[in-house]
C-alpha positions in Angstrom: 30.2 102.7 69.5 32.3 105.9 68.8 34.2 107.3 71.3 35.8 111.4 70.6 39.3 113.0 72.8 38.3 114.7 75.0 35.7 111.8 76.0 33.5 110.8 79.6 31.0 108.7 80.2 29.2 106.3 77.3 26.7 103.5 77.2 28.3 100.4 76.8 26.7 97.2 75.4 27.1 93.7 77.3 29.3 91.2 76.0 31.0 88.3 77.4 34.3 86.9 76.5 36.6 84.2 77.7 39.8 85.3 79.2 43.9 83.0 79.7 44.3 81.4 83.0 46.9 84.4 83.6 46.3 88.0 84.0 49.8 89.4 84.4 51.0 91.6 81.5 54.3 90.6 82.3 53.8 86.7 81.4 52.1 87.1 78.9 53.2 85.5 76.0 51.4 87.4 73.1 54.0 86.2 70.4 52.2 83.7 69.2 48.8 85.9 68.6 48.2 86.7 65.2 46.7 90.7 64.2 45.6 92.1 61.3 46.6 96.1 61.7 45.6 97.9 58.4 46.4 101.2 58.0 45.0 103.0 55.2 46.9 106.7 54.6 44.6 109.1 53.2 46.3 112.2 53.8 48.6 111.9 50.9 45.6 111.2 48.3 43.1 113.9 49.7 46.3 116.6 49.8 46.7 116.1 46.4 43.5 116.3 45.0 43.2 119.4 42.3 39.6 119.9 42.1 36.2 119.6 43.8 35.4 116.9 41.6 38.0 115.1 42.3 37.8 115.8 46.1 33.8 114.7 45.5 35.1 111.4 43.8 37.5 110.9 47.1 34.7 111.4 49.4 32.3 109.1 47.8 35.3 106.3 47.5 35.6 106.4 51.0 32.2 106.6 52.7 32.4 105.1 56.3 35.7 106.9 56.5 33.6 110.3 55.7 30.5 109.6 58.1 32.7 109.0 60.3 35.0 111.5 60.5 33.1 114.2 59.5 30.0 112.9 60.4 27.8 113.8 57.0 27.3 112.4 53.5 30.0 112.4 50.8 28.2 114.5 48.9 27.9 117.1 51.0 28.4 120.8 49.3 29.6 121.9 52.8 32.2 119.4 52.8 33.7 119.4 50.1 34.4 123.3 50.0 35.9 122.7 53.2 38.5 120.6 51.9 38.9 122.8 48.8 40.0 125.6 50.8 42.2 123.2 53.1 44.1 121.7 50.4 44.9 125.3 49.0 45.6 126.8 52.0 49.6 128.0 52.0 49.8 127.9 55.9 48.0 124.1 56.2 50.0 123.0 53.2 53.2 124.1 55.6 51.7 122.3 58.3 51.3 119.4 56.1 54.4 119.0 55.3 55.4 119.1 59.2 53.3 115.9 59.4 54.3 114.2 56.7 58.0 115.1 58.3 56.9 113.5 61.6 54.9 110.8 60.4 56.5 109.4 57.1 57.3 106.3 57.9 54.2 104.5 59.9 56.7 101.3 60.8 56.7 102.4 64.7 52.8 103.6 64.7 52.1 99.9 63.1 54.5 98.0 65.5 52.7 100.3 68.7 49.3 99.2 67.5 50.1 95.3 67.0 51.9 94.9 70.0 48.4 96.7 71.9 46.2 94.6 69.9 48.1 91.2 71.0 47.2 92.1 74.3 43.8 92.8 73.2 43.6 89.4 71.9 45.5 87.7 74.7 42.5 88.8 77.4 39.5 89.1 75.0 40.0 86.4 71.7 37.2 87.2 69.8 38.8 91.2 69.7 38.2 92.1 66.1 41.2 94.6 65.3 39.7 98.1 63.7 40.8 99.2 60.7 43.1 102.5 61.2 42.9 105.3 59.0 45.4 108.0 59.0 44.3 111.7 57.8 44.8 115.4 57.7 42.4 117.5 58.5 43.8 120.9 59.4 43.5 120.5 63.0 39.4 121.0 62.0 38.4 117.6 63.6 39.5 115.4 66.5 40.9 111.5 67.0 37.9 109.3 66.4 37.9 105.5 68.1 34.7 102.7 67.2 34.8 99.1 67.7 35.7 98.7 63.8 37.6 102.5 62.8 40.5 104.4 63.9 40.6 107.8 62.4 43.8 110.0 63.0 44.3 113.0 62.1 48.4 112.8 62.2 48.7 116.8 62.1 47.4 116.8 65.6 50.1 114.6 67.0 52.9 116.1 66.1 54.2 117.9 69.1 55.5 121.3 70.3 57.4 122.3 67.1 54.2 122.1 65.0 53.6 125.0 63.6 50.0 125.4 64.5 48.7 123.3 67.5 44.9 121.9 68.2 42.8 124.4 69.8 43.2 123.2 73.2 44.1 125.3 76.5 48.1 125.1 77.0 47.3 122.2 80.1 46.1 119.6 77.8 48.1 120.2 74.9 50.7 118.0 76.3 48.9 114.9 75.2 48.7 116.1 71.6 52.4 114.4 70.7 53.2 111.1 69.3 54.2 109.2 72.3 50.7 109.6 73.5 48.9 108.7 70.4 48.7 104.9 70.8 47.4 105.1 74.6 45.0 107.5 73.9 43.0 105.3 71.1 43.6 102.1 73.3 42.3 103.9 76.8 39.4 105.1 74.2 39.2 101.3 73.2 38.9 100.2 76.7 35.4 101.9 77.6 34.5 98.8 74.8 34.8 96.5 77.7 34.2 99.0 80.9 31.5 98.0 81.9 29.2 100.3 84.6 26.1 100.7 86.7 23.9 103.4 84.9 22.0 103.5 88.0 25.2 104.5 89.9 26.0 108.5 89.4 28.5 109.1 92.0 31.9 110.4 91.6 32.9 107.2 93.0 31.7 105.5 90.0 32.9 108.2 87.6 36.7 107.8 89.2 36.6 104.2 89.5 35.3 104.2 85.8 38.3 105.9 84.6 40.4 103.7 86.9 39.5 100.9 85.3 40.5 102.6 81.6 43.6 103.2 82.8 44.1 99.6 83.9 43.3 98.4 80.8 45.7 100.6 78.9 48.7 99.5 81.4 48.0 96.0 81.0 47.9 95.6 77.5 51.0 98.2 76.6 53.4 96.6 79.0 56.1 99.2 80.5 54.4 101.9 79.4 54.6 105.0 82.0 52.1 106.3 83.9 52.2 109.3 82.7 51.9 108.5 79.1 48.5 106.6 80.0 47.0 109.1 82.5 48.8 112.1 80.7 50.3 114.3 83.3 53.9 115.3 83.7 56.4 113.9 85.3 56.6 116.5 87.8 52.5 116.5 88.6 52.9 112.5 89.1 55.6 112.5 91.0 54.1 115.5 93.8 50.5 113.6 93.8 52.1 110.6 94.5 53.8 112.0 97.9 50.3 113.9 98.3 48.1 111.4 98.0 47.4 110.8 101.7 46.7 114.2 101.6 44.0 114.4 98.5 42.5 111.4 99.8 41.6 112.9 102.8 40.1 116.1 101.1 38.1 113.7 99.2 36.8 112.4 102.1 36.4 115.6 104.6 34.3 117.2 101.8 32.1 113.8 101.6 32.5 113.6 97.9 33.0 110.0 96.7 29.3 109.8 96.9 28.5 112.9 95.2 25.9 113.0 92.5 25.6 116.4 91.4 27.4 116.9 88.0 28.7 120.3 88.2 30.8 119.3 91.6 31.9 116.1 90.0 33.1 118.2 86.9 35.5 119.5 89.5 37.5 116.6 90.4 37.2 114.7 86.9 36.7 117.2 84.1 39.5 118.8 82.6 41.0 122.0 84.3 44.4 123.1 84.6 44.3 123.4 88.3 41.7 121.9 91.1 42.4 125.0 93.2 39.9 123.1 95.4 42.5 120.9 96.9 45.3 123.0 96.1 46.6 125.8 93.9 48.8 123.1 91.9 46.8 119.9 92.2 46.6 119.3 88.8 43.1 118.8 86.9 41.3 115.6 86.5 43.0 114.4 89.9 39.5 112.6 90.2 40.7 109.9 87.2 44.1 109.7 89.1 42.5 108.9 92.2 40.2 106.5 90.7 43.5 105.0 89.2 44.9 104.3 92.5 41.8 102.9 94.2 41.8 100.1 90.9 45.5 99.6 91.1 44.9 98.9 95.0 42.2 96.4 94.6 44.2 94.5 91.7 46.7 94.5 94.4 44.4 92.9 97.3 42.5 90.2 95.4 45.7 89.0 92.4 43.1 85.9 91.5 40.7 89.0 90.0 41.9 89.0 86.0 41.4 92.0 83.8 38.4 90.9 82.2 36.5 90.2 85.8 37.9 93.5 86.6 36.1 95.3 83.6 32.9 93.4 84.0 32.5 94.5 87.3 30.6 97.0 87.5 30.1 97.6 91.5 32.2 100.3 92.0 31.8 100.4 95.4 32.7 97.3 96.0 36.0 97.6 94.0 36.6 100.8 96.7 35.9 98.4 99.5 37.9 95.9 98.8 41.0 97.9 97.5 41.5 99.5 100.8 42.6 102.5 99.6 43.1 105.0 102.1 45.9 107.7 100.4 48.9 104.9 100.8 51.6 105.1 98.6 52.7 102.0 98.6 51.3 99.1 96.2 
């Protein structure tokens, strides 16, 4: 399975794994799991390479790496005059330097991914930990997540003082900085284990779905804060939180949760920098929020339901039902 940022729905395989007697991300004692996190830097090698021989001889050492990332065969003549001009480029060779600036030392981005993939292991022990490889690409392609390969492009994580950003709308640039980087691939991870009802195509499921992502990520980077897993600011959290009685309550006078059609779902899920719907700063996506809170909620009214019965469940409906969710603020 590959999974792509900006990502939404995918077809997920059935699996079934044994899960520890506790579920709380607090006692969990993960010190004792052993990982395997390989990274493998390529963007050192290919920025150095002088010719497109040598940049063919790079592509075909590194195959999987190149379908992929780039999704075509090392030998492709498009490809490697792609990279050509990258890795003579004087403005990308100045942005390549920025990354290696930013991302030099990969001691924190290994000691994020271990710590994640202890949790992993702690709920699902036959998790087989991906191999991470760490690229530059020009801002040309995006983060790519399967079950067995992490590509990152670095250069797109850098942050505001980049000097060239992805080509994304100001609203979702936010989550293109390093403090997002290891929630992003490990919410991306969780749809691995989300399992769903393809029969079930109402925004309810859609929100729940992305509820349950959310979940996942909380629980197995411990402390981390909301807004780094949900990626909203600070500010947005905080003035949905004291809303929420409110958006609940548009959600339900417009009868949406079970809403099928795709282009009024879009409204309350897909990315936008406003839903001017519900209000003229109601921030975009509020859908996944919501869905965030209805999951957080149930976890809350049945404690004996672990993380890994809360993935496989795939009745979205009933997870609504019984989290009594009603716009409350409290937990």
């Amino acid at each position: 399975m590959k999974y792509r940022i900006p990502g939404f729905f995918f077809l997920i395989a059935s699996c079934f794994y044994a899960c520890q007697n506790t579920d709380s991300a607090a006692e969990a004692d993960v010190s004792q799991i052993q990982v395997n996190v390989t990274i493998e830097h390529l963007e050192n090698t290919l920025m150095n390479l002088k010719s497109k021989e040598e940049i063919k001889g790079f592509l075909e050492k590194h195959p999987a790496f190149v379908e992929t990332f780039y999704q075509t065969s090392a030998n492709d003549p498009a490809l490697i005059d792609r990279i050509d001009m990258l890795i003579h480029h004087p403005a990308i060779l100045e942005l390549y330097q920025q990354t290696q600036q930013a991302f030099g030392n990969s001691d924190s981005l290994r000691q994020q991914f271990e710590n994640a993939f202890r949790h992993i292991k702690f709920y699902y022990p036959d998790f087989k930990e991906p191999k991470i490889i760490t690229t530059f690409a020009g801002l040309d392609n995006e983060l790519v997540v399967t079950d067995s390969l992490i590509v990152i492009p670095l250069e797109s994580f850098i942050g505001p003082g980049a000097k060239y950003r992805p080509q994304h709308p100001n609203y979702m640039l936010k989550r293109y900085d390093k403090p997002y980087l290891v929630p992003t691939v490990i919410t991306l991870l969780s749809r691995k284990y989300n399992r769903v009802d393809l029969n079930d195509r109402s925004l309810l499921a859609d929100m729940v779905f992305y509820g349950k992502s959310f979940e996942f990520t909380r629980a197995v980077i411990p402390n981390i804060a909301d807004s780094l897993v949900v990626a909203y600011a600070d500010s947005n959290l905080v003035k949905i939180w004291h809303n929420q009685e409110y958006v609940w309550g548009y959600f339900l006078d417009n009868k949406l949760l079970f809403e099928t059609n795709e282009r009024i779902k879009d409204k309350y899920v897909a990315e936008r920098p406003f839903v001017t719907e519900i209000g003229a700063d109601c921030p975009g996506r509020i859908g996944q929020w919501v869905g965030w809170r209805i999951v957080s909620r149930y976890r809350t009214e049945n404690p004996a339901v672990t993380l890994v019965q809360l993935m496989e469940n795939t009745n979205a409906r009933e997870i609504f039902e019984q989290s009594k969710y009603k716009g409350q603020t409290e937990d």
